[in-house]
TILO-91187 format. One line per field, with one value per residue (C-alpha): residue in one letter; residue number from 1; x, y, z. Coordinates in pm, whole numbers, padded with zeros to 5 digits. Example, Ala and Ser with C-alpha at 12.3 -4.5 7.8 and 13.67 -1.06 7.14 Angstrom:
2
type <- c(A|S)
seq <- c(1|2)
c1 <- c(01230|01367)
c2 <- c(-00450|-00106)
c3 <- c(00780|00714)
END
This chain:
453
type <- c(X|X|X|X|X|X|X|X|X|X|X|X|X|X|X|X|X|X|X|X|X|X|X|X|X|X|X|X|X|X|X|X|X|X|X|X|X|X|X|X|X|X|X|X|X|X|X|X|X|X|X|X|X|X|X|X|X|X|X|X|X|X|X|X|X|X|X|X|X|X|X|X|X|X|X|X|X|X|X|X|X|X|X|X|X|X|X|X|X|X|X|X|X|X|X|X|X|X|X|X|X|X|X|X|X|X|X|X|X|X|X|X|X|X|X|X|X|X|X|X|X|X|X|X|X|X|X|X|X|X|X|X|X|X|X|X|X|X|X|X|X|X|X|X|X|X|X|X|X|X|X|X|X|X|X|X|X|X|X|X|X|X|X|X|X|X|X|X|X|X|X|X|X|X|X|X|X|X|X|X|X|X|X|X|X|X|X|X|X|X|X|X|X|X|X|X|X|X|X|X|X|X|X|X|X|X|X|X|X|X|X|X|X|X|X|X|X|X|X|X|X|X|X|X|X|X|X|X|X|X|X|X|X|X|X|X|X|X|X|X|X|X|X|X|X|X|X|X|X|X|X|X|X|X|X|X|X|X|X|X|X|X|X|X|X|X|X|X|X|X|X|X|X|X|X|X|X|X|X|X|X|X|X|X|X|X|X|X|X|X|X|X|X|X|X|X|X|X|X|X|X|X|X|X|X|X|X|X|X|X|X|X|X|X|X|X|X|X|X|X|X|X|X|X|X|X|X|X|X|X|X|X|X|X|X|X|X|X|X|X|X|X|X|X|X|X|X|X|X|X|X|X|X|X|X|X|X|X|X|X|X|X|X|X|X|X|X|X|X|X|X|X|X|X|X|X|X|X|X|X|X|X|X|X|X|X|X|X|X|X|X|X|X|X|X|X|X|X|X|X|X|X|X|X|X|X|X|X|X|X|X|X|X|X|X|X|X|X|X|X|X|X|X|X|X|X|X|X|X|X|X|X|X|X|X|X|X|X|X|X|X|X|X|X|X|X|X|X|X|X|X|X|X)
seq <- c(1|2|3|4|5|6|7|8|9|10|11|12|13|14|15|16|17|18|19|20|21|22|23|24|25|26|27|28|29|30|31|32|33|34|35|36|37|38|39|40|41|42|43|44|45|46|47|48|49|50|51|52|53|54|55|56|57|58|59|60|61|62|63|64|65|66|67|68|69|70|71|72|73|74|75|76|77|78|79|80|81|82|83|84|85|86|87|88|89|90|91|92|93|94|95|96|97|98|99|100|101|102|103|104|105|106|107|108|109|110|111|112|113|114|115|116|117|118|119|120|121|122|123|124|125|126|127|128|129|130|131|132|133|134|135|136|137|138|139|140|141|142|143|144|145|146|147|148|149|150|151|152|153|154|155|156|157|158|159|160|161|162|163|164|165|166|167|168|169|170|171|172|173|174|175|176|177|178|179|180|181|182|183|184|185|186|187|188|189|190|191|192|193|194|195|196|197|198|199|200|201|202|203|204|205|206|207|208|209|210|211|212|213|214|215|216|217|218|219|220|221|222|223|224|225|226|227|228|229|230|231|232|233|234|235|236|237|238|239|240|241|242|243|244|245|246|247|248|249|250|251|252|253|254|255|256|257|258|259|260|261|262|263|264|265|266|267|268|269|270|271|272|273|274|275|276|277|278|279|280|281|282|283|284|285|286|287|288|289|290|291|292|293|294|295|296|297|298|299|300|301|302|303|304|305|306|307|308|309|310|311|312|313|314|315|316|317|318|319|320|321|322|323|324|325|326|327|328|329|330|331|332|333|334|335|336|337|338|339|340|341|342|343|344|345|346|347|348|349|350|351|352|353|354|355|356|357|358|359|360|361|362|363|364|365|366|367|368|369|370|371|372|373|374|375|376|377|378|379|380|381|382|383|384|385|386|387|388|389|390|391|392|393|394|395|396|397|398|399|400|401|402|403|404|405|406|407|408|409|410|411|412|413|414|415|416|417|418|419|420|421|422|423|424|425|426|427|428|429|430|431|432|433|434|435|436|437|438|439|440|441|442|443|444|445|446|447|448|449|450|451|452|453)
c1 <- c(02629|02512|02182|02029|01995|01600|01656|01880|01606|01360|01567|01676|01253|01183|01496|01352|00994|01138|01302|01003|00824|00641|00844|00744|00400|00401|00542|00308|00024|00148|00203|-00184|-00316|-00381|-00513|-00800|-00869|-00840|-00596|-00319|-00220|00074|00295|00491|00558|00895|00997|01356|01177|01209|01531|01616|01481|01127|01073|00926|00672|00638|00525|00332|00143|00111|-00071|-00242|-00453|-00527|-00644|-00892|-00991|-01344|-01345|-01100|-01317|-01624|-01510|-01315|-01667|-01802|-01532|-01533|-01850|-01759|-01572|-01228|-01246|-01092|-00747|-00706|-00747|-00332|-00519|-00726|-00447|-00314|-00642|-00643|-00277|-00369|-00698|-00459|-00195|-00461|-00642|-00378|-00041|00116|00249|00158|-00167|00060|00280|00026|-00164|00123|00314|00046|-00099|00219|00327|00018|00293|00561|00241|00214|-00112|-00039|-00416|-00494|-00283|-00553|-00802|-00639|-00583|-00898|-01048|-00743|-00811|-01185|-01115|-00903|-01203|-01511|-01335|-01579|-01901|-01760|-01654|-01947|-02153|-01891|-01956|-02303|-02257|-02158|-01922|-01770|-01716|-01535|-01307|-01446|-01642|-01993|-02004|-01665|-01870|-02160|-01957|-01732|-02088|-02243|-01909|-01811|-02176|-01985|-01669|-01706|-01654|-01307|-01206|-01260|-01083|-00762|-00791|-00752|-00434|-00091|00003|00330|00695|00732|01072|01151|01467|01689|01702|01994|02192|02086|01753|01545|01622|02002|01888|01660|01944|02107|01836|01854|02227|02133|01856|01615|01274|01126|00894|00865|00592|00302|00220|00528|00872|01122|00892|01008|00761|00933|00765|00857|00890|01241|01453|01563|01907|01909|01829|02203|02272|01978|02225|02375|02045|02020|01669|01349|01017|00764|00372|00336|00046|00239|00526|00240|00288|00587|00452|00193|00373|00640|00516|00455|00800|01076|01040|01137|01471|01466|01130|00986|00792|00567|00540|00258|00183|00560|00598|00732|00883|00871|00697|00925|01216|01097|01056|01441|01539|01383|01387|01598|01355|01398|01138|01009|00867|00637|00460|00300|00411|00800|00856|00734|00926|01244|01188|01199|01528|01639|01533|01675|01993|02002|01916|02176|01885|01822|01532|01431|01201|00946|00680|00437|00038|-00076|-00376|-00179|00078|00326|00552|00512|00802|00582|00705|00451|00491|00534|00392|00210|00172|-00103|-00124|-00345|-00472|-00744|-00908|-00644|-00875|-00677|-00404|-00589|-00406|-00082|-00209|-00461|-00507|-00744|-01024|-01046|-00877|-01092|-01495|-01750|-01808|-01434|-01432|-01632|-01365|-01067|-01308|-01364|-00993|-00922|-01114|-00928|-00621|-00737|-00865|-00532|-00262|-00458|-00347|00043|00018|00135|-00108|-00019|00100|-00033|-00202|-00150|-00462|-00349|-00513|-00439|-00869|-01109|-01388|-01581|-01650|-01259|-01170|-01447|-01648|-01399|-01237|-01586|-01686|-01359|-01367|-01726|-01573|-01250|-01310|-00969|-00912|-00960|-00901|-00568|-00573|-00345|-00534|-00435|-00402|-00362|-00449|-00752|-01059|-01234|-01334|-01497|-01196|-00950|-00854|-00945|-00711|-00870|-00638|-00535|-00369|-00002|-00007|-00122|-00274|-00595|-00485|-00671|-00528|-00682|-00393|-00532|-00414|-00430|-00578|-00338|-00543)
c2 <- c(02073|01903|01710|01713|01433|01445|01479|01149|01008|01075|00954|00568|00596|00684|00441|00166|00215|00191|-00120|-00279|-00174|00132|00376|00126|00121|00553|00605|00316|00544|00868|00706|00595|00910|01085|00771|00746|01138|01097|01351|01148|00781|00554|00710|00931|00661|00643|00321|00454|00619|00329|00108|-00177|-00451|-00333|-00232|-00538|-00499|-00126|-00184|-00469|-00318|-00018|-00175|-00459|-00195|-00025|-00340|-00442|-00070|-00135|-00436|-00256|00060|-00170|-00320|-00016|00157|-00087|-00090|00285|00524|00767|00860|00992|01354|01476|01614|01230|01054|00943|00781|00625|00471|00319|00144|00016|-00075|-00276|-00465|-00525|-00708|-00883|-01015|-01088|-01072|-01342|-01089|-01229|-01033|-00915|-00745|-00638|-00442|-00322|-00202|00005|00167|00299|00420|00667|00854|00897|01114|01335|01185|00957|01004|00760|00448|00353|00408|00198|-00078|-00137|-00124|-00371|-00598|-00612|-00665|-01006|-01129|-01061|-01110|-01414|-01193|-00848|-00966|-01152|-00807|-00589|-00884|-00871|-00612|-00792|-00511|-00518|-00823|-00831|-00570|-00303|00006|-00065|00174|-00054|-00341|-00206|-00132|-00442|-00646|-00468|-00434|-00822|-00997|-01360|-01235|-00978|-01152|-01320|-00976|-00848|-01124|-01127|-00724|-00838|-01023|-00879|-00911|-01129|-00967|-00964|-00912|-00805|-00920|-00668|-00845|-00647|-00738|-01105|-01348|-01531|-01832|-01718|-01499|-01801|-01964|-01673|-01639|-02025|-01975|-01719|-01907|-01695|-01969|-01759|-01945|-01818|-01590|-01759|-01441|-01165|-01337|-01107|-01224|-01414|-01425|-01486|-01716|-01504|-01098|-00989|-00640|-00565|-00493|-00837|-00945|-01047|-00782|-00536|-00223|-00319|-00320|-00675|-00675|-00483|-00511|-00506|-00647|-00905|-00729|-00473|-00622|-00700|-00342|-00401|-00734|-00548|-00251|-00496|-00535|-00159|-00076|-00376|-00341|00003|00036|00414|00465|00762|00645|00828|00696|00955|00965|00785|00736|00570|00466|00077|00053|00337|00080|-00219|-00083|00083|-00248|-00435|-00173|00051|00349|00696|00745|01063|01030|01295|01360|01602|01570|01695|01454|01169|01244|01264|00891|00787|00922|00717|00463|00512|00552|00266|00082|00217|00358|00735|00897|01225|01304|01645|01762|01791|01735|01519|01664|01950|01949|02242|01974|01858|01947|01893|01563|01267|00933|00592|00472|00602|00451|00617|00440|00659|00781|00540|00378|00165|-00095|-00370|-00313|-00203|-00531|-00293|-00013|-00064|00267|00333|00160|00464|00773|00684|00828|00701|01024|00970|00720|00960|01201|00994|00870|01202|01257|00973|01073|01365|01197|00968|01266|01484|01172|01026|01313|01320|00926|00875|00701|00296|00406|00221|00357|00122|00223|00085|00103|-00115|-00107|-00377|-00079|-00088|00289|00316|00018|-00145|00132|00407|00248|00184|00553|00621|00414|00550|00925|00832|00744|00685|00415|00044|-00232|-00444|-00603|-00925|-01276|-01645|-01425|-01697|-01406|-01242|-01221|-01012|-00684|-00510|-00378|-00500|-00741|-00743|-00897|-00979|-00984|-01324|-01427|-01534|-01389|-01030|-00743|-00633|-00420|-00374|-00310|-00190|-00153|00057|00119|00446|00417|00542|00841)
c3 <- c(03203|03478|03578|03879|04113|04039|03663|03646|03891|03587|03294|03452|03517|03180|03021|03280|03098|02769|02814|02927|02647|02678|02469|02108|02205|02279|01918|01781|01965|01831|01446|01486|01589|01261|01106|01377|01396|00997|00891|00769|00713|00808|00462|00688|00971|01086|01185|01289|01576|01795|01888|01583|01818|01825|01514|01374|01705|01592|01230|01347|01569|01343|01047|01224|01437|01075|00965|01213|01320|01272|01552|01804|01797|01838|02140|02271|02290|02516|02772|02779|02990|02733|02434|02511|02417|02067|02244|02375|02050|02201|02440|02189|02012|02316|02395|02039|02066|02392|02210|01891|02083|02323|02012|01771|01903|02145|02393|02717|02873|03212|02887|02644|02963|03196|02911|02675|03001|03153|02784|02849|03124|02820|02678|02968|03096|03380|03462|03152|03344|03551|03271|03014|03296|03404|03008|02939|03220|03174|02839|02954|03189|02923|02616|02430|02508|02428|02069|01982|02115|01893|01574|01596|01340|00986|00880|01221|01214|00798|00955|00688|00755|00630|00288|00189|00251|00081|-00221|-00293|-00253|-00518|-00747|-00693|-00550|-00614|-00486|-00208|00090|-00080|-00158|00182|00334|00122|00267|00585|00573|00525|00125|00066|-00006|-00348|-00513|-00879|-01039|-01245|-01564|-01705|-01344|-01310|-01362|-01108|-01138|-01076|-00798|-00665|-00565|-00420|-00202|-00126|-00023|00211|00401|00250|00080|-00213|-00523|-00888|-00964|-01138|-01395|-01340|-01514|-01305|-00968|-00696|-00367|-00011|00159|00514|00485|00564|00528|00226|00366|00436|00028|-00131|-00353|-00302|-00259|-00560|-00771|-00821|-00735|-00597|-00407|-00603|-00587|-00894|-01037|-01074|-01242|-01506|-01668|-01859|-01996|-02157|-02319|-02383|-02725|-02798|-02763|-02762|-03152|-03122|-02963|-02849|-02859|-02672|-02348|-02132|-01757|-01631|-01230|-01219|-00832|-00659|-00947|-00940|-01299|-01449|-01304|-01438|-01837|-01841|-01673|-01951|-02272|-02462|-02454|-02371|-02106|-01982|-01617|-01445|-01103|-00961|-00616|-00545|-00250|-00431|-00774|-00521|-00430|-00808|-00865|-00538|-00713|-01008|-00849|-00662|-00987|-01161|-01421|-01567|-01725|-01757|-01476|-01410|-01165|-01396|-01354|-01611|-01611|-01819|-02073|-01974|-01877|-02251|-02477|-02780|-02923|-02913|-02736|-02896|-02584|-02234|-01919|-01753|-01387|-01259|-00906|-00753|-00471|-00368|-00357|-00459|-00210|00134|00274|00211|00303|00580|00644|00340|00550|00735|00543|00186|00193|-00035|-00245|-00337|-00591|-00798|-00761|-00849|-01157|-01292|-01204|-01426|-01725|-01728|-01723|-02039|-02200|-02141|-02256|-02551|-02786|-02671|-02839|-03189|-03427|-03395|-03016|-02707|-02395|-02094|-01847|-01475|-01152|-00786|-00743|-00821|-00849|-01165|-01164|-01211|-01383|-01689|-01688|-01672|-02020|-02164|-02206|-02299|-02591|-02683|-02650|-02830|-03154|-03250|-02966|-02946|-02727|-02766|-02519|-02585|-02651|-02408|-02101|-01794|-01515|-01411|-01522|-01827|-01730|-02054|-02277|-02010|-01766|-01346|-01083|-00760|-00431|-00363|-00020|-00024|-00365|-00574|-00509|-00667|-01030|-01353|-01690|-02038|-02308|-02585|-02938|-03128|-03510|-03767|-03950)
END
């Protein structure tokens, strides 16, 4: 097949364009799209999409418009004599892309404004160059008194949409403006040893040996926290299952059922709402159970056997809604881990995106979702069994409160929660971690013992 002499014209053009640039910030405009037009969220992103070299830039750019969405959109509305219209929202992106790296990134200005407006001709719409220019290059000249305009408004300027704002003030009133803060940074890489492969202290050193500066985990005893984020094809031994990513609040899980079950070698585990499968990892890495794991969504439950895998791990796995039991084979569970579907309140720093894809009348949703959950589990539990209750929120509605009428409901349930506890705070029957910078995510746990008749 041949090309024509216009055709290769166009490709060294559009190769030319895409060295300097432009092609990383098009598919950084087109991964943003349906978290602005709020139909989707940054899961599906594809870093692979772009060449090795700029993904780093990619991701970068990706999440840190997510996180400060509320100020870019601010500003963008000032430097624009009208909305774009809903068919543009591409366009959109790219403006935000342009703010982002103006604000936060050190790309030189000629870069951050030459670049993001001539990516708006890899979208078809060469009409948009001069648009995005001249918002981009006002932008540069006025940039002190168009973001103290845009931060005239207090939620603007917290990065939150005001109802978030609204709502972590009245769940935390001492706390709220720590907790939005910590949101607004990028959370730390986190790493999980495979006790049954290695330990950290071992793997500490491994990591030393590679150039690679980690510290021990204050709370989680498999943790290890990197003190610089990295690929984890460049962690020594992470194809070989040596180790994982994993948040240390969420390491916490198998410290708490740790008791429930080590006594019991072979005891029959539940790990309910299992993906992506880091907690159902961390208890075979640690236990000799047999653990049943369920989800209801296929492409999810697909990632916990790749993790599994990996790992070197098995359990026997099911789409099942745990709001059922026809997954249920009949036989009760020593223990259940119920980490049920929340807010993600505790981990908008990883997943940015929940500033704008999560609406206030959800959380009453996802609590009666969670009630049901309780309500469904607590008879699959053997008398003298234990029900770990796990969420990554900081919302009371979810979290205290969610366990408290529980417990008033259930009369067969009490708190056991375990006594010197050096993390968190008290939260009613359980305990509430608050997202702390350069270390974990926001999580609350209630472990709950059922009565013997």
């Amino acid at each position: 097949m041949t090309t024509s002499r216009s055709g290769r014209h166009q490709n060294r053009a559009t190769n030319a364009r895409n060295d300097k640039g432009e092609c990383v910030r098009f598919s950084a405009a087109k991964a943003l799209v349906p978290v602005i037009t709020g139909k989707g969220s940054l899961a599906s992103m594809d870093e692979h999409q772009v060449v090795a070299k700029d993904r780093a830039l990619f991701k970068a750019m990706c999440f840190g418009v997510c996180r400060t969405l509320p100020r870019l959109e601010a500003i963008a509305s000032q430097l624009l004599e009208k909305p774009f219209k809903s068919r543009d929202a591409d366009v959109q992106a790219l403006l935000l892309l342009g703010l982002f790296q103006l604000l936060y990134l050190r790309i030189p200005a000629h870069a951050a404004v030459g670049e993001t407006a001539g990516a708006a001709r890899l979208l078809g719409k060469s009409w948009a160059t001069r648009v995005l220019n001249g918002c981009l290059r006002r932008f540069t000249r006025e940039s002190a008194t168009l973001q103290a305009e845009a931060d005239r408004d207090p939620a603007v300027a917290l990065l939150h949409p005001r109802w978030w704002v609204k709502t972590m003030r009245q769940a935390w009133p001492d706390d709220w403006k720590d907790i939005l803060e910590a949101n607004n940074q990028p959370g730390p890489m986190t790493l999980r040893v495979n006790r049954r492969l290695s330990d950290r202290e071992a793997y500490l050193e491994e990591l030393g040996a590679a150039g690679i500066s980690a510290h021990l985990c204050a709370h989680a005893p498999d943790g290890l926290t990197l003190e610089t984020p990295i690929d984890v094809d460049s962690l020594p031994n992470f194809r070989q299952g040596h180790v994982s990513v994993q948040d240390e609040a969420a390491q916490i899980s198998a410290v708490l059922l740790g008791p429930a079950i080590a006594p019991r070698p072979g005891a029959r585990v539940l790990d309910a709402c299992c993906a992506p499968g880091g907690k159902t990892a961390h208890l075979l890495e640690l236990f000799d159970i047999q653990l049943q794991a369920i989800d209801s969504d296929s492409t999810r439950l697909a990632r916990v056997e790749d993790t599994l895998t990996r790992l070197g791990l098995s359990a026997t796995l099911a789409q099942g809604d745990a709001t059922e039991r026809d997954w249920w084979d009949g036989t009760p569970f020593d223990a259940i881990l119920l980490d049920a579907p929340c807010s993600g309140s505790g981990v908008i720093r990883r997943h940015p995106d929940i500033k704008r894809l999560r609406r206030q009348g959800d959380i009453t949703q996802l609590a009666e979702l969670q009630a049901k959950l309780l309500d469904n589990l607590w008879p699959l539990l053997k008398p003298g069994g234990t029900l770990l209750y796990a969420t990554c929120s900081v919302l009371p509605m979810e979290n205290s409160e969610q366990i408290a009428a529980f417990l008033e409901r259930t009369p067969d349930a009490r708190p056991h929660m375990p006594s010197g506890i050096s993390w968190g705070r008290e939260a009613g029957a359980g305990r509430q971690l608050l997202p702390v910078p350069n270390s974990h995510d926001g999580f609350f746990y209630a472990r709950l013992l059922k009565e013997s008749a």
